[in-house]
mmCIF file of the N, C-alpha and C atoms, coordinates in Angstrom:
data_MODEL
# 
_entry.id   MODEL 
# 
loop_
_atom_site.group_PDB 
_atom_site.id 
_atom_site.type_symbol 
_atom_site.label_atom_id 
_atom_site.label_alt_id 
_atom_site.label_comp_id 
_atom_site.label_asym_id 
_atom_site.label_entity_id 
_atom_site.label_seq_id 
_atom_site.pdbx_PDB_ins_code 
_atom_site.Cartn_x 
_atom_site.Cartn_y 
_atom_site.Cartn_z 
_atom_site.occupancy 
_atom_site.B_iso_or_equiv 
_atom_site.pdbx_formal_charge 
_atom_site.auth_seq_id 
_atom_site.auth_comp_id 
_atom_site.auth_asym_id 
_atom_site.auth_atom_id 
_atom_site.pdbx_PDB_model_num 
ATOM 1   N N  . UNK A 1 1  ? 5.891  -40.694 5.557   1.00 0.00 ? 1  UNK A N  1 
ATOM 2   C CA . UNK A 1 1  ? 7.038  -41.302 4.898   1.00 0.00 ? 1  UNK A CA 1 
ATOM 3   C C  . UNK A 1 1  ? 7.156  -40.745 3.477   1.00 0.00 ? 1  UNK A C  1 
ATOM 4   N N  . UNK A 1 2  ? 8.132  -40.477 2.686   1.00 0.00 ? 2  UNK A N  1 
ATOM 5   C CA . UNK A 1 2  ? 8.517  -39.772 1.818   1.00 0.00 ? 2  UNK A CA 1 
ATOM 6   C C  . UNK A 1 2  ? 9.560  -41.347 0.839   1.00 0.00 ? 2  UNK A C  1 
ATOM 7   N N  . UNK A 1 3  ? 9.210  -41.653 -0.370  1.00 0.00 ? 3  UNK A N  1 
ATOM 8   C CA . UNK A 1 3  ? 9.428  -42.590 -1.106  1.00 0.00 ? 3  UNK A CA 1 
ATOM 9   C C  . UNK A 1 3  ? 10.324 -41.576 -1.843  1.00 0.00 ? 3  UNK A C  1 
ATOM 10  N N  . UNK A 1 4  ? 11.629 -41.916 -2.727  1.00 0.00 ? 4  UNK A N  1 
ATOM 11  C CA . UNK A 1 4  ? 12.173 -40.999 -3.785  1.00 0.00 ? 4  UNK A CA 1 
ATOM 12  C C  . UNK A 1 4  ? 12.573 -41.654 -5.039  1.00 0.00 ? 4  UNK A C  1 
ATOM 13  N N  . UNK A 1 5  ? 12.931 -41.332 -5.889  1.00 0.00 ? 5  UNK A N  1 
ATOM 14  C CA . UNK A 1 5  ? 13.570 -41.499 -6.714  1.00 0.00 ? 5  UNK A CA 1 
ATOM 15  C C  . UNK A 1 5  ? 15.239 -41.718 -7.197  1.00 0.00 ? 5  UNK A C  1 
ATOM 16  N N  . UNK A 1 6  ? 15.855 -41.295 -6.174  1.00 0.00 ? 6  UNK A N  1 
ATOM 17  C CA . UNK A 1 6  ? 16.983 -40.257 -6.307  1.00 0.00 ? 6  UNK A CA 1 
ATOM 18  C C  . UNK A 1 6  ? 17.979 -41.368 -7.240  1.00 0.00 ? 6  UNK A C  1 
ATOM 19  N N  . UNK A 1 7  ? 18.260 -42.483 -6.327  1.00 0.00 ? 7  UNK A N  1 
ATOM 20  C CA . UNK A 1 7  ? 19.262 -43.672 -7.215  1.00 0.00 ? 7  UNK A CA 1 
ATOM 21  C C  . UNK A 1 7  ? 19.014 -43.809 -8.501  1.00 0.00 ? 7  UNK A C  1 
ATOM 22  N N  . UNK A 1 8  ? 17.871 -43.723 -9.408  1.00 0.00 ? 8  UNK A N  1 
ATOM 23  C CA . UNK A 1 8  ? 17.379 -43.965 -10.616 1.00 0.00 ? 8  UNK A CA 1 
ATOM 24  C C  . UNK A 1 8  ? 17.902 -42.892 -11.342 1.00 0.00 ? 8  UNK A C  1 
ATOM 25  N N  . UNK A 1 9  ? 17.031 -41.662 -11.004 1.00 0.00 ? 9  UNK A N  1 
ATOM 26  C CA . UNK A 1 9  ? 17.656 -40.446 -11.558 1.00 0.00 ? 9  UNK A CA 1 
ATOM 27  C C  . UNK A 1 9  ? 19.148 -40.452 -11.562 1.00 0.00 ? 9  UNK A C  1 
ATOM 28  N N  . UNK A 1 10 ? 19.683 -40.330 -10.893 1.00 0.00 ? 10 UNK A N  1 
ATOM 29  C CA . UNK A 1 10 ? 21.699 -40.400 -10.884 1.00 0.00 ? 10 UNK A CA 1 
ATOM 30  C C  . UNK A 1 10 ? 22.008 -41.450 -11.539 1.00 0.00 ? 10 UNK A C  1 
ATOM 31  N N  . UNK A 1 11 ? 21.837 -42.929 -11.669 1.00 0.00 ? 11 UNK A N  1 
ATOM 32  C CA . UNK A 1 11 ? 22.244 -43.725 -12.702 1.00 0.00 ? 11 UNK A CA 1 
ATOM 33  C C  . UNK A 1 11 ? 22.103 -43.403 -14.002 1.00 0.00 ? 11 UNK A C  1 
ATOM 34  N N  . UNK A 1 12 ? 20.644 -42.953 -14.406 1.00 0.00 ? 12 UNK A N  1 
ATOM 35  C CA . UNK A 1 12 ? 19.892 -42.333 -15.687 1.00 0.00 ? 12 UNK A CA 1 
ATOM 36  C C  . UNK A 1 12 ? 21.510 -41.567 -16.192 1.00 0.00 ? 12 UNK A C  1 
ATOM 37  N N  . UNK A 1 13 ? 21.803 -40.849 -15.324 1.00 0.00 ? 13 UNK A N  1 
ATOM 38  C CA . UNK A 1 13 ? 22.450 -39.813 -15.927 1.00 0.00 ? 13 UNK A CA 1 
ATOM 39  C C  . UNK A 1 13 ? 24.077 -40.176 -15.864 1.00 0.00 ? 13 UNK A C  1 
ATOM 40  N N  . UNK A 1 14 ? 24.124 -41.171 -15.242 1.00 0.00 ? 14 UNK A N  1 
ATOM 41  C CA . UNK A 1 14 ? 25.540 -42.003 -15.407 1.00 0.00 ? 14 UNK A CA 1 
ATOM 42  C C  . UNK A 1 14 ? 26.320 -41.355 -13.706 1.00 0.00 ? 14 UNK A C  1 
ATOM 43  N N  . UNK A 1 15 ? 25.655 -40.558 -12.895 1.00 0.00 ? 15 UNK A N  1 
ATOM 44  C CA . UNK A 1 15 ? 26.792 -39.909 -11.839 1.00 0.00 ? 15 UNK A CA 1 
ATOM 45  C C  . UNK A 1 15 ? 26.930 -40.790 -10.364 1.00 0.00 ? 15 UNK A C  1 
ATOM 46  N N  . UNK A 1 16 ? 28.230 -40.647 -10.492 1.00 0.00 ? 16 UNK A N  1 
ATOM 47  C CA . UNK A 1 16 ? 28.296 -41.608 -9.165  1.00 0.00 ? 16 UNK A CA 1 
ATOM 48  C C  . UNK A 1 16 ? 27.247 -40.849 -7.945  1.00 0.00 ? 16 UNK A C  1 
ATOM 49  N N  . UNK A 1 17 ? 27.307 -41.598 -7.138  1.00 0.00 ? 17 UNK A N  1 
ATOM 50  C CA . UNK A 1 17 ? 27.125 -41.112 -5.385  1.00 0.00 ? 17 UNK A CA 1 
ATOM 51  C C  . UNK A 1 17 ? 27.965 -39.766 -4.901  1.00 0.00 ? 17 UNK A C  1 
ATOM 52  N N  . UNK A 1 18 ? 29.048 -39.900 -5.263  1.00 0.00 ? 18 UNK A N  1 
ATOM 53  C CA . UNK A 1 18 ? 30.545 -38.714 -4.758  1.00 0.00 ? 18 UNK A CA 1 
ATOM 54  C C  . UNK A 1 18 ? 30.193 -37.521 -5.496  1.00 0.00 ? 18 UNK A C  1 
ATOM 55  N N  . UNK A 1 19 ? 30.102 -37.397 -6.555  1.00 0.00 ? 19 UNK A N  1 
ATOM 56  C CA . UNK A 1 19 ? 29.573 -36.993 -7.722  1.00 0.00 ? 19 UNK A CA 1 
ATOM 57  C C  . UNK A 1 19 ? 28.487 -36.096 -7.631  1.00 0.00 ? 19 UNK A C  1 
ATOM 58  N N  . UNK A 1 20 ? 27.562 -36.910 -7.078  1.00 0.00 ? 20 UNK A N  1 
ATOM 59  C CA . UNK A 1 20 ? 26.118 -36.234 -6.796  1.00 0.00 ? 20 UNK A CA 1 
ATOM 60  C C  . UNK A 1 20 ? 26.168 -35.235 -5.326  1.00 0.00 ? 20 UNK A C  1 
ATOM 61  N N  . UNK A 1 21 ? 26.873 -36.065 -4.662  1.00 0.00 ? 21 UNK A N  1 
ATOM 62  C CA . UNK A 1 21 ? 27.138 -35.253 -3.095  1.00 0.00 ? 21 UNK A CA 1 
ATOM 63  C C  . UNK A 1 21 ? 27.970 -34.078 -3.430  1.00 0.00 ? 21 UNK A C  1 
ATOM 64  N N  . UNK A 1 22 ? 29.130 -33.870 -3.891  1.00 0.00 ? 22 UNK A N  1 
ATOM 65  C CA . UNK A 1 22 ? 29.845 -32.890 -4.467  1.00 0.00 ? 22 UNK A CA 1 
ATOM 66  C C  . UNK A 1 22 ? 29.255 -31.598 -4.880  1.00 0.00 ? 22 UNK A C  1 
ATOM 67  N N  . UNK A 1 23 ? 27.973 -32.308 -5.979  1.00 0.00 ? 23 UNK A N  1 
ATOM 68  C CA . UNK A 1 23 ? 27.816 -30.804 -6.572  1.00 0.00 ? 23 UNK A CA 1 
ATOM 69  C C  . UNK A 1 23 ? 26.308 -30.191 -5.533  1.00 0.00 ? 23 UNK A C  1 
ATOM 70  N N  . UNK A 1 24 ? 25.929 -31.131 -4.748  1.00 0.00 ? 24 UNK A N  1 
ATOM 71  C CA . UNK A 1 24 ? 25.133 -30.354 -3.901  1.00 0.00 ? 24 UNK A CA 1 
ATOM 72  C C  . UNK A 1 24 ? 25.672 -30.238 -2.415  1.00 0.00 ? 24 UNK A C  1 
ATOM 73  N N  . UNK A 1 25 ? 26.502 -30.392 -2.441  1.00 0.00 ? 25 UNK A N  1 
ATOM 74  C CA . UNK A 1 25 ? 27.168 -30.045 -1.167  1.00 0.00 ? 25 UNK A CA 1 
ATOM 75  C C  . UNK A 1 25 ? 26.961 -31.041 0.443   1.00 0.00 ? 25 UNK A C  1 
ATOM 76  N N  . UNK A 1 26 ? 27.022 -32.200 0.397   1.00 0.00 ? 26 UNK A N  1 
ATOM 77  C CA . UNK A 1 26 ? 26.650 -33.237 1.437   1.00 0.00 ? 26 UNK A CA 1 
ATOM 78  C C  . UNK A 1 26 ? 27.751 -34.371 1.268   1.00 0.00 ? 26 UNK A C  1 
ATOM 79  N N  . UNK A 1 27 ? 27.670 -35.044 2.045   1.00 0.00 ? 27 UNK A N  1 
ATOM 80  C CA . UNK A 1 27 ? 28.461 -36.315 2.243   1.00 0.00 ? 27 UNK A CA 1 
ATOM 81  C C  . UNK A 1 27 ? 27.745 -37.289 1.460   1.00 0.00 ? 27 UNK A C  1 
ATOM 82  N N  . UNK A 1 28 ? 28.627 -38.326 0.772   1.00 0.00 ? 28 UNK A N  1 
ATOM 83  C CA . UNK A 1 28 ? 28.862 -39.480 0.046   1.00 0.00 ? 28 UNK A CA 1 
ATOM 84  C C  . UNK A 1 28 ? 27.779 -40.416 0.728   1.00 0.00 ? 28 UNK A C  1 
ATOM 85  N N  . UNK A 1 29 ? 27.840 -40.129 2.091   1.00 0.00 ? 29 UNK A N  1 
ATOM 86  C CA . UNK A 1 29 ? 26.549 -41.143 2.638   1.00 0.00 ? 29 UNK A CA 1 
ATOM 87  C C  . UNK A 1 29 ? 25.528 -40.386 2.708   1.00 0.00 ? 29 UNK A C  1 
ATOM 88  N N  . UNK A 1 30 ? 25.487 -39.327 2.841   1.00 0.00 ? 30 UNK A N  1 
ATOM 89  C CA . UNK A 1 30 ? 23.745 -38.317 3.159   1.00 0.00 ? 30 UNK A CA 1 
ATOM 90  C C  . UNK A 1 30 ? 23.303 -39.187 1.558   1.00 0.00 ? 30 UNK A C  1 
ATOM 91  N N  . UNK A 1 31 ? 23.913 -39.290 0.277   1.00 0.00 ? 31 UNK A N  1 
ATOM 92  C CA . UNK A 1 31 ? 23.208 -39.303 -0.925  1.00 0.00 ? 31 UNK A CA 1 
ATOM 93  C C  . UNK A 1 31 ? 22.926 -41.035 -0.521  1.00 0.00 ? 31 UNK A C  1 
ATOM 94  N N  . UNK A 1 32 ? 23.835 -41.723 -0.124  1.00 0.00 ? 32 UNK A N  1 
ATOM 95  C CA . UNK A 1 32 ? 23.345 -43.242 0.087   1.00 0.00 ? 32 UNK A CA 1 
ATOM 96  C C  . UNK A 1 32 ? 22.285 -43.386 1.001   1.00 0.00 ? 32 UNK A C  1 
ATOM 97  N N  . UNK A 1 33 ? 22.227 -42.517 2.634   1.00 0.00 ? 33 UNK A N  1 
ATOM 98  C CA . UNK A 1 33 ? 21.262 -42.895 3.180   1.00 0.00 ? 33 UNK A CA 1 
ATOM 99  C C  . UNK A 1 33 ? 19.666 -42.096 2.543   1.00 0.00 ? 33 UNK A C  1 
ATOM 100 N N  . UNK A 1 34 ? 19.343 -41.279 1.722   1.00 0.00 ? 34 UNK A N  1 
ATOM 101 C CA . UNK A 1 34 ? 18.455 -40.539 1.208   1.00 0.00 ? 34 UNK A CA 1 
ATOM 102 C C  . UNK A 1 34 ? 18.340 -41.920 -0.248  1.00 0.00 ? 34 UNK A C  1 
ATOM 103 N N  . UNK A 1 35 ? 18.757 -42.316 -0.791  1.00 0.00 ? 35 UNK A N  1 
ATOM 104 C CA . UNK A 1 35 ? 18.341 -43.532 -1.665  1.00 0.00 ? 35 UNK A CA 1 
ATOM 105 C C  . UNK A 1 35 ? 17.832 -44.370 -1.340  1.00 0.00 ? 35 UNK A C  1 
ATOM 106 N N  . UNK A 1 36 ? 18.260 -45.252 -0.135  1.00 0.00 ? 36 UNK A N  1 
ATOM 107 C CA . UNK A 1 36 ? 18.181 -46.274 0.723   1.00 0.00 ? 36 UNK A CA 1 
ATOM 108 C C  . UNK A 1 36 ? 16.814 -45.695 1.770   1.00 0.00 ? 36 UNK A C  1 
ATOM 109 N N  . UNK A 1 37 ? 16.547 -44.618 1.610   1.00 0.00 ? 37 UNK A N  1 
ATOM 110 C CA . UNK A 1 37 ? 15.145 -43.872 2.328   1.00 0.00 ? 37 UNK A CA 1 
ATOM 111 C C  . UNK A 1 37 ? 15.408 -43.946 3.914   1.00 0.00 ? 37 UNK A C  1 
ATOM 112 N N  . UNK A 1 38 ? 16.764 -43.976 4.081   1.00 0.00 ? 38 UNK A N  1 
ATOM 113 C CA . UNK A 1 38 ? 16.464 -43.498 5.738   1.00 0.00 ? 38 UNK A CA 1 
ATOM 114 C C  . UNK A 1 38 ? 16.617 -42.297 6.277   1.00 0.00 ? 38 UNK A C  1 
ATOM 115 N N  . UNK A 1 39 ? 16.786 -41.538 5.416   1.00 0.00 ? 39 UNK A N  1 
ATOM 116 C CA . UNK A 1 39 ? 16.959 -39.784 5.473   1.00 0.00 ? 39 UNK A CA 1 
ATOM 117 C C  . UNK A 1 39 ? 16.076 -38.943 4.143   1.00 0.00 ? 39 UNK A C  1 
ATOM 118 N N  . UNK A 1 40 ? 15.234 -38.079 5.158   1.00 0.00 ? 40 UNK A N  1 
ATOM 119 C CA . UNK A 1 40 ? 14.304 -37.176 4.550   1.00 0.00 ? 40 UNK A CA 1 
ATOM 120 C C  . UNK A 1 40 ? 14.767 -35.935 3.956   1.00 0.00 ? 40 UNK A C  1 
ATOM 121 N N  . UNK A 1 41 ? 15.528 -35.769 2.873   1.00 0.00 ? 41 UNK A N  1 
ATOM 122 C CA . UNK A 1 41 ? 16.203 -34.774 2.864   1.00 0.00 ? 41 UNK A CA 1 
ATOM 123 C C  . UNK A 1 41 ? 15.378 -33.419 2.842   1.00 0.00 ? 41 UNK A C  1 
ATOM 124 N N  . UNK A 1 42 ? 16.153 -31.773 3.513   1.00 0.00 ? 42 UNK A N  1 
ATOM 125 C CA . UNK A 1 42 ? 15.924 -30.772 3.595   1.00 0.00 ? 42 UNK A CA 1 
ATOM 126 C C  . UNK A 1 42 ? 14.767 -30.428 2.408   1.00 0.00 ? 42 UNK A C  1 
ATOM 127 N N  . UNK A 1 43 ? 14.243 -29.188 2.537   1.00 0.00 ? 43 UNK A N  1 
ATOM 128 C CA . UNK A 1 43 ? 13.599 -29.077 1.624   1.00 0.00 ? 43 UNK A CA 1 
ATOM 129 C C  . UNK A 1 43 ? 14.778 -28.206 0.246   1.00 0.00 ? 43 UNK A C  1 
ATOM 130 N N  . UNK A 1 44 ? 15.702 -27.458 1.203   1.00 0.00 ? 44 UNK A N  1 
ATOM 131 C CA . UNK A 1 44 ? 16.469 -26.904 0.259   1.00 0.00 ? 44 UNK A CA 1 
ATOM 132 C C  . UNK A 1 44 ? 17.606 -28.206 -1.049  1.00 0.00 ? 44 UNK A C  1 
ATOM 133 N N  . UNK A 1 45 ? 17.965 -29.129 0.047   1.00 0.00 ? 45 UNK A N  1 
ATOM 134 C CA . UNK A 1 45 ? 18.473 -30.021 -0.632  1.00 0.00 ? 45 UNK A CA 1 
ATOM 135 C C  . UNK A 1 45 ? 18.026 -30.848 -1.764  1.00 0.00 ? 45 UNK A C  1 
ATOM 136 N N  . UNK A 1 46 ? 16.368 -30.822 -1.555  1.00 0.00 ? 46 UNK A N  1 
ATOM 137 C CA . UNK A 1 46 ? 15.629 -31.546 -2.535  1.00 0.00 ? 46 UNK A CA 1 
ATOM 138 C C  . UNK A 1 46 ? 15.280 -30.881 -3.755  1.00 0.00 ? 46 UNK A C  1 
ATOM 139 N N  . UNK A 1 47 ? 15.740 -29.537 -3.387  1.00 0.00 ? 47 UNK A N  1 
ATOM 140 C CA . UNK A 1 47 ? 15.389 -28.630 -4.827  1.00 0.00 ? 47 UNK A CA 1 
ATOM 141 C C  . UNK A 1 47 ? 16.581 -28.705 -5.111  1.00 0.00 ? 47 UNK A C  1 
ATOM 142 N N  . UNK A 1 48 ? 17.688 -28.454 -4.709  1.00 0.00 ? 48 UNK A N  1 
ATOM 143 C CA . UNK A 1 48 ? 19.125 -29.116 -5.061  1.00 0.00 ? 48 UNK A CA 1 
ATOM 144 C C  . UNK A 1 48 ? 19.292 -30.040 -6.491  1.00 0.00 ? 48 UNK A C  1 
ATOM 145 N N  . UNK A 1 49 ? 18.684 -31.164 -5.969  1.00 0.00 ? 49 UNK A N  1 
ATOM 146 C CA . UNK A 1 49 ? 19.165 -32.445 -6.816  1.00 0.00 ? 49 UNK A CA 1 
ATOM 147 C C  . UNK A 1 49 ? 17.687 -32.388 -7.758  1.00 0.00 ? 49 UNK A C  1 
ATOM 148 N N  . UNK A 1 50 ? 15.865 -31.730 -7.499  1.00 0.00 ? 50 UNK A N  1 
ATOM 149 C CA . UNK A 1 50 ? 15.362 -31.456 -8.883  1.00 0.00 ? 50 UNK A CA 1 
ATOM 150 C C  . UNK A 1 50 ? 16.040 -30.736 -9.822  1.00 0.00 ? 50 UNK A C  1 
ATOM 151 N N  . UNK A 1 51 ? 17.198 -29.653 -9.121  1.00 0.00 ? 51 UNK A N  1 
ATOM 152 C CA . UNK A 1 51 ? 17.987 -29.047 -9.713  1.00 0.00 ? 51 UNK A CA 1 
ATOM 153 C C  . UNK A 1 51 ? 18.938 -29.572 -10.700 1.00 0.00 ? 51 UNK A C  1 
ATOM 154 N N  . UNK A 1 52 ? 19.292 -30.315 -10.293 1.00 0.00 ? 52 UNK A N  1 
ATOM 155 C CA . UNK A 1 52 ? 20.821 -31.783 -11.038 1.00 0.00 ? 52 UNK A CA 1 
ATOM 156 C C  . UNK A 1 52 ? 19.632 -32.225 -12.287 1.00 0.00 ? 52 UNK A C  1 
ATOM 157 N N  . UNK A 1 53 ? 18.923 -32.989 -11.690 1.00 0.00 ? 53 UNK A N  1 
ATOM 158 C CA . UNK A 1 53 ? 18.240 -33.809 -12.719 1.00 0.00 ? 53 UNK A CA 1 
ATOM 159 C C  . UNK A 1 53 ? 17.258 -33.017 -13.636 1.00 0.00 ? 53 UNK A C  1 
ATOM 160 N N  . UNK A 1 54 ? 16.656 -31.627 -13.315 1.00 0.00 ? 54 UNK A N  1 
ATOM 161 C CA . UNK A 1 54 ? 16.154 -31.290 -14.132 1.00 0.00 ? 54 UNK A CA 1 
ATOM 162 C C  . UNK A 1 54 ? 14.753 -31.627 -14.207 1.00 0.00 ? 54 UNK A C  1 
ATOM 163 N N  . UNK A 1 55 ? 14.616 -31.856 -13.144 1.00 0.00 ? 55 UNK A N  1 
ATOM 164 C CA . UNK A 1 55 ? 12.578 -32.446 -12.997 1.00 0.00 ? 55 UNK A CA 1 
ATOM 165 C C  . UNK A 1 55 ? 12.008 -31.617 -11.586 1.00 0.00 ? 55 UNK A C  1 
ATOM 166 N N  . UNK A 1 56 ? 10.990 -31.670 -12.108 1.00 0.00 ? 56 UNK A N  1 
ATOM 167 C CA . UNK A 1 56 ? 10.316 -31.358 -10.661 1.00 0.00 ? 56 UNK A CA 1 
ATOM 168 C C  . UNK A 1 56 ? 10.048 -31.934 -9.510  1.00 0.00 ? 56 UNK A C  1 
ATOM 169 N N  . UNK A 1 57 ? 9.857  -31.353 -8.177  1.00 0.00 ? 57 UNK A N  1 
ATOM 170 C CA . UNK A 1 57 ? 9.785  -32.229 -6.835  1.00 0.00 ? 57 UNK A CA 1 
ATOM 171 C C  . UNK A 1 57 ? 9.025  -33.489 -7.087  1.00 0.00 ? 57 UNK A C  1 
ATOM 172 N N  . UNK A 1 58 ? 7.864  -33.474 -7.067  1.00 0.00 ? 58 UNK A N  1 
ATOM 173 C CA . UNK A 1 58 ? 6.788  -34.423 -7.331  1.00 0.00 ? 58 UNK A CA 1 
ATOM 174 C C  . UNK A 1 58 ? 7.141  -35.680 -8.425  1.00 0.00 ? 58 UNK A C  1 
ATOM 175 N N  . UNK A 1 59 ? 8.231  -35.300 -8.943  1.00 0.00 ? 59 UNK A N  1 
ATOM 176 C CA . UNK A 1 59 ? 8.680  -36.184 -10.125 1.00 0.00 ? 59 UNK A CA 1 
ATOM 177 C C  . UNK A 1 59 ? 9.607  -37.163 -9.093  1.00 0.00 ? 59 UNK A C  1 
ATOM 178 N N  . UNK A 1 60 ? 10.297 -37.069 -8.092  1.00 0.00 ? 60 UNK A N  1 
ATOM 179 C CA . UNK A 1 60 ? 11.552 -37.630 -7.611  1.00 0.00 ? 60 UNK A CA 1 
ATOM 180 C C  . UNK A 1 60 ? 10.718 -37.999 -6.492  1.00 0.00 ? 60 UNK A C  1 
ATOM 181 N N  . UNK A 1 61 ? 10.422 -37.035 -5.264  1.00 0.00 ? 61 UNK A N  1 
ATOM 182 C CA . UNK A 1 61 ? 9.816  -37.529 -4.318  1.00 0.00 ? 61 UNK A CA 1 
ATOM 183 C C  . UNK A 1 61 ? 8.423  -37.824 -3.826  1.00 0.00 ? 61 UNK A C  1 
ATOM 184 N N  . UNK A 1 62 ? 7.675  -38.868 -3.472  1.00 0.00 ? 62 UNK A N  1 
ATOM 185 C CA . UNK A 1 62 ? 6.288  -38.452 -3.156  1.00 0.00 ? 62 UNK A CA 1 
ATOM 186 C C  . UNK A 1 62 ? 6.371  -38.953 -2.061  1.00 0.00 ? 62 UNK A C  1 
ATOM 187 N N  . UNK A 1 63 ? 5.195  -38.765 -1.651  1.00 0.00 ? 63 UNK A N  1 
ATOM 188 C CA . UNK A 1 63 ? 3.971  -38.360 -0.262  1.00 0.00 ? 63 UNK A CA 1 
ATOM 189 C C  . UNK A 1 63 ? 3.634  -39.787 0.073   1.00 0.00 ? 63 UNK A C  1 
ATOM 190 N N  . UNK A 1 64 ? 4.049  -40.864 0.863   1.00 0.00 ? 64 UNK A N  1 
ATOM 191 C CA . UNK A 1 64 ? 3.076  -42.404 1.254   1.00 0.00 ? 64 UNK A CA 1 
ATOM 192 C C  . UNK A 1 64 ? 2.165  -42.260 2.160   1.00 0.00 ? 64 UNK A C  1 
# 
């Protein structure tokens, strides 16, 4: 199981859900169900959004 960060980080920074899906390229729900932890996102996608926020993997997602 894979715990994240992702909702925190995107509020931090003020960006909606639409917002966040937009600039990495996914649907409005891939970013809700990946918050809500019922989707493991890609590995490319997850460097994606360390990408947005500016942190490293290990910073957003860990290992349970």
């Amino acid at each position: 199981m894979i715990l994240n960060s992702v909702k925190q980080f995107r509020e931090r920074q003020n960006i909606t859900q639409e917002q966040l899906a937009a600039v990495v390229g996914v649907s409005r729900q891939t970013i809700i169900a990946i918050e809500k932890g019922n989707y493991e996102p890609s590995l490319g996608l997850a460097l994606k959004l360390t990408k947005i926020f500016k942190i490293k993997v290990e910073d957003i997602f860990v290992l349970k």
